[in-house]
BALUM-52637 format. One line per 2 residues: number of its first residue (from 0); for each residue x, y, z of N, C-alpha, C. Coordinates in pm, 1 decimal, always signed. Example, Ala and Ser with C-alpha at 12.3 -4.5 7.8 and 13.67 -1.06 7.14 Angstrom:
REM residues 2
0 = +1319.0/-569.0/+780.0/+1230.0/-450.0/+780.0/+1320.0/-330.0/+780.0 ~ +1285.0/-225.0/+708.0/+1367.0/-106.0/+714.0/+1290.0/+3.0/+787.0 .
END
This chain:
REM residues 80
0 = +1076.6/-3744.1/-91.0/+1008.6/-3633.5/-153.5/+964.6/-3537.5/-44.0 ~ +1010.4/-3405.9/-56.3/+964.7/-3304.4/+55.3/+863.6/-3243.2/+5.3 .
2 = +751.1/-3228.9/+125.7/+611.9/-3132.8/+108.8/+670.5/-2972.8/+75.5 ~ +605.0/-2909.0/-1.4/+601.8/-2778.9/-49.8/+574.8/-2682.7/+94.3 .
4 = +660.5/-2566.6/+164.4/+572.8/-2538.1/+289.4/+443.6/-2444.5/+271.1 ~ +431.3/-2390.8/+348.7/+297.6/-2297.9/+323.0/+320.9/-2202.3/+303.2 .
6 = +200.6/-2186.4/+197.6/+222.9/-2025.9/+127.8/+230.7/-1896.3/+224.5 ~ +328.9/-1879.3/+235.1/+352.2/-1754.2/+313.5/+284.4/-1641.3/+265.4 .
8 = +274.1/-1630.3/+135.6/+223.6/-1500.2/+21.2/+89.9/-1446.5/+60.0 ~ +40.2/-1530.0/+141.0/-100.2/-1463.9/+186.2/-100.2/-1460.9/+339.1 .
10 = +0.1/-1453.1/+412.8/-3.4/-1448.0/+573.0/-64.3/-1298.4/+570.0 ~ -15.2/-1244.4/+511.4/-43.9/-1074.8/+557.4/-81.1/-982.8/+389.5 .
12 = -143.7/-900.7/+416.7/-172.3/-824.2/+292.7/-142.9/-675.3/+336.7 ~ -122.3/-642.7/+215.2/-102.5/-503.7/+196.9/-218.4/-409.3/+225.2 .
14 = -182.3/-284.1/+232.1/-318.8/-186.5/+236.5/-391.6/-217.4/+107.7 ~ -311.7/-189.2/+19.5/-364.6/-194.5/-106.2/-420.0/-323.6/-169.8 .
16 = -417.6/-414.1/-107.3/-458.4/-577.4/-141.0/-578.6/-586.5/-39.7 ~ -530.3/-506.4/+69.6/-689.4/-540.6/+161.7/-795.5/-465.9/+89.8 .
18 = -766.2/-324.8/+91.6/-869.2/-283.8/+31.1/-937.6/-303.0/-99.1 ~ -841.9/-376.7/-200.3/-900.8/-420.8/-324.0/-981.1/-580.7/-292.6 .
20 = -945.8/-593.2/-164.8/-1036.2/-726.7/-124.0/-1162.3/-698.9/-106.0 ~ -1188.7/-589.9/+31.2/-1283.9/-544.7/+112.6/-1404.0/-458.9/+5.6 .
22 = -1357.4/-390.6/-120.2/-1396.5/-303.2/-221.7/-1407.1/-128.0/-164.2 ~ -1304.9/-122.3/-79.4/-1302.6/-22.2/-4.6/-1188.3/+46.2/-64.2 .
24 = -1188.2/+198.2/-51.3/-1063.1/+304.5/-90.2/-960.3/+242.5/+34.1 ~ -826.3/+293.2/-12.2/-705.6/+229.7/+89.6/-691.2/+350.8/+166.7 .
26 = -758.8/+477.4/+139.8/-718.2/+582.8/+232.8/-812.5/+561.6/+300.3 ~ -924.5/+511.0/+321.4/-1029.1/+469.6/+421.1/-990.2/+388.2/+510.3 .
28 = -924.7/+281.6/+437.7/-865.1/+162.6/+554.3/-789.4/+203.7/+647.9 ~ -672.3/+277.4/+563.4/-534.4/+314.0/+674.4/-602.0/+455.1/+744.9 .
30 = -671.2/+503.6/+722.3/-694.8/+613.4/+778.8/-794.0/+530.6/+918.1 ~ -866.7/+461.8/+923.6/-910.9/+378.3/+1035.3/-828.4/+283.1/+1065.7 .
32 = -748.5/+241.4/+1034.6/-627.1/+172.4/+1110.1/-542.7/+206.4/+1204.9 ~ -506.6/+385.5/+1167.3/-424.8/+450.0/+1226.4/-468.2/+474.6/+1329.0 .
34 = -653.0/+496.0/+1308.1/-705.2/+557.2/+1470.1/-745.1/+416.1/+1561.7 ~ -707.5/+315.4/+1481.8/-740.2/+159.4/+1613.6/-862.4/+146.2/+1592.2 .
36 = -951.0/+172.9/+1464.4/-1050.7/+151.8/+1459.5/-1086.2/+12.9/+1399.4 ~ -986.3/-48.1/+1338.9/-1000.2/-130.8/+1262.4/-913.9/-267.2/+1328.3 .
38 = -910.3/-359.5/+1297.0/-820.3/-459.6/+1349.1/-688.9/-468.9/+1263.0 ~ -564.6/-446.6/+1278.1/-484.4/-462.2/+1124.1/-329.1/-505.2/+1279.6 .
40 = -246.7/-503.2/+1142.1/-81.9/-523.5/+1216.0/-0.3/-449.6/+1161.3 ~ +102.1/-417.9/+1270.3/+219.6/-337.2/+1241.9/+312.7/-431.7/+1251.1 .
42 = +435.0/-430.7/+1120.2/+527.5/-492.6/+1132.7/+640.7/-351.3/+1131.8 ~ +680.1/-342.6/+1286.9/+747.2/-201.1/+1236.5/+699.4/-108.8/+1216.2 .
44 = +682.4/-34.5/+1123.6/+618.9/+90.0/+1053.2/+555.2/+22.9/+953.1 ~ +571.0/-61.5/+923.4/+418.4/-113.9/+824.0/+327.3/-158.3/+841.7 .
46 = +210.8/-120.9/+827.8/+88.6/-148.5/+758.8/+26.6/-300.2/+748.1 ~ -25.6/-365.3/+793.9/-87.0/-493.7/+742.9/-181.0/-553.6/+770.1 .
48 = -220.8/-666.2/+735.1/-386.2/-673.5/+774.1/-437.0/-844.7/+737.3 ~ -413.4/-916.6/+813.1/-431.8/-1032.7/+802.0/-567.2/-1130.0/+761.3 .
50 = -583.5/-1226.8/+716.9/-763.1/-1278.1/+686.6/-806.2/-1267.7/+805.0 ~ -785.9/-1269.0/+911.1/-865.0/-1294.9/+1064.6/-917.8/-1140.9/+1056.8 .
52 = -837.5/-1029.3/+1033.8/-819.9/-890.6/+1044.7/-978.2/-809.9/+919.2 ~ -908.8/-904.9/+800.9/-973.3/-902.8/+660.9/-1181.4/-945.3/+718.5 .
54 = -1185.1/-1049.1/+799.2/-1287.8/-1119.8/+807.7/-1380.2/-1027.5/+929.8 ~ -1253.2/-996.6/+1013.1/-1353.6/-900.5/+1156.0/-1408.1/-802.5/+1079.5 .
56 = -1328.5/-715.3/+1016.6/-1339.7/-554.4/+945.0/-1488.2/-583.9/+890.4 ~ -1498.6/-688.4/+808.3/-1591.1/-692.6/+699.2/-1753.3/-763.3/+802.9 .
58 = -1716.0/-840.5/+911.4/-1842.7/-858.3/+1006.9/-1883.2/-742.6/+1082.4 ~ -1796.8/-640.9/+1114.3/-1815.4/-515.4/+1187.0/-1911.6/-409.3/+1109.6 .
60 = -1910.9/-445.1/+1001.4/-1955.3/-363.7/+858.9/-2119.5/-404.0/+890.5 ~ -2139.2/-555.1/+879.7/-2300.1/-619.9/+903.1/-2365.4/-548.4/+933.4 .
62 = -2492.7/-526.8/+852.4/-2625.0/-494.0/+970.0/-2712.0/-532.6/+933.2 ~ -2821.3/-585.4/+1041.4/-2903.7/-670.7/+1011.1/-3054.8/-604.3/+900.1 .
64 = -3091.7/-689.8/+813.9/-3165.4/-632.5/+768.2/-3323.9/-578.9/+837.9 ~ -3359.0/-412.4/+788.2/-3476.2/-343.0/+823.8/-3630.0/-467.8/+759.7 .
66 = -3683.8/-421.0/+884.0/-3803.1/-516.7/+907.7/-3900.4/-453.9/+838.6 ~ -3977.9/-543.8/+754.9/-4080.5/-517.1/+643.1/-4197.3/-495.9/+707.0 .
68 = -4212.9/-324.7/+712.3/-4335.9/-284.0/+767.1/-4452.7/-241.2/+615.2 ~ -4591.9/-236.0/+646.6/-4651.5/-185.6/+547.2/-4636.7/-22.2/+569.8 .
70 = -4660.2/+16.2/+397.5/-4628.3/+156.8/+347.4/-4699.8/+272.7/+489.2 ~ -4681.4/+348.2/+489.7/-4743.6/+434.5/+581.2/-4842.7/+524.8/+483.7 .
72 = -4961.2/+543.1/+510.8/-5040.7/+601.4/+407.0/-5083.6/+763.4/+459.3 ~ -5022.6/+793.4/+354.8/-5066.5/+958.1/+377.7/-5186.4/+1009.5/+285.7 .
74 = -5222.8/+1093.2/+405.3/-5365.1/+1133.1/+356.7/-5339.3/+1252.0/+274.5 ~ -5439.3/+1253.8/+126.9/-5369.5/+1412.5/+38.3/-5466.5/+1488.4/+73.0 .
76 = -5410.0/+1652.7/+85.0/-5424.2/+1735.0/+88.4/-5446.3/+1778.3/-43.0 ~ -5631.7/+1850.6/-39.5/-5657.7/+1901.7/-157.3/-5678.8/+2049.3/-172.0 .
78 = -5606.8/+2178.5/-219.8/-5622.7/+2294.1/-231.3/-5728.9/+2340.8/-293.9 ~ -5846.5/+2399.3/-251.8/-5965.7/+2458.6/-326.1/-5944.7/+2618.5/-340.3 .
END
């Protein structure tokens, strides 16, 4: 009995599969892809973008959450 090999179907994704991953427009992606802003692969002239690629993009995005200061209180101004 031979093992099934590995799903190839998800080695690489499309623009359009990354960005319906990421919840991002695909002209956003490839448009930062093109300038090396992003981590992705060229096969050739195509386009692609792997989970390692999928996982950096989306940690690069992080920011840590703003620190819970109290309200700042402003003093009112009363017109007589």
């Amino acid at each position: 009995m031979s093992r099934p090999g590995p799903d190839t179907s998800r080695l690489l994704h499309t623009p359009a599969e990354a960005a319906a991953l990421l919840a991002v427009r695909e002209s956003w992606l490839r448009r930062k892809a093109g300038r090396r802003e992003i981590p992705c692969t060229f096969i050739g002239k195509h386009l692609r973008f792997s989970p390692d690629d999928l996982t950096s993009i989306a940690h690069a995005g992080a920011r840590p959450a703003r620190s819970t200061r109290p309200p700042v209180r402003r003093s009112k101004s009363f017109r007589d």
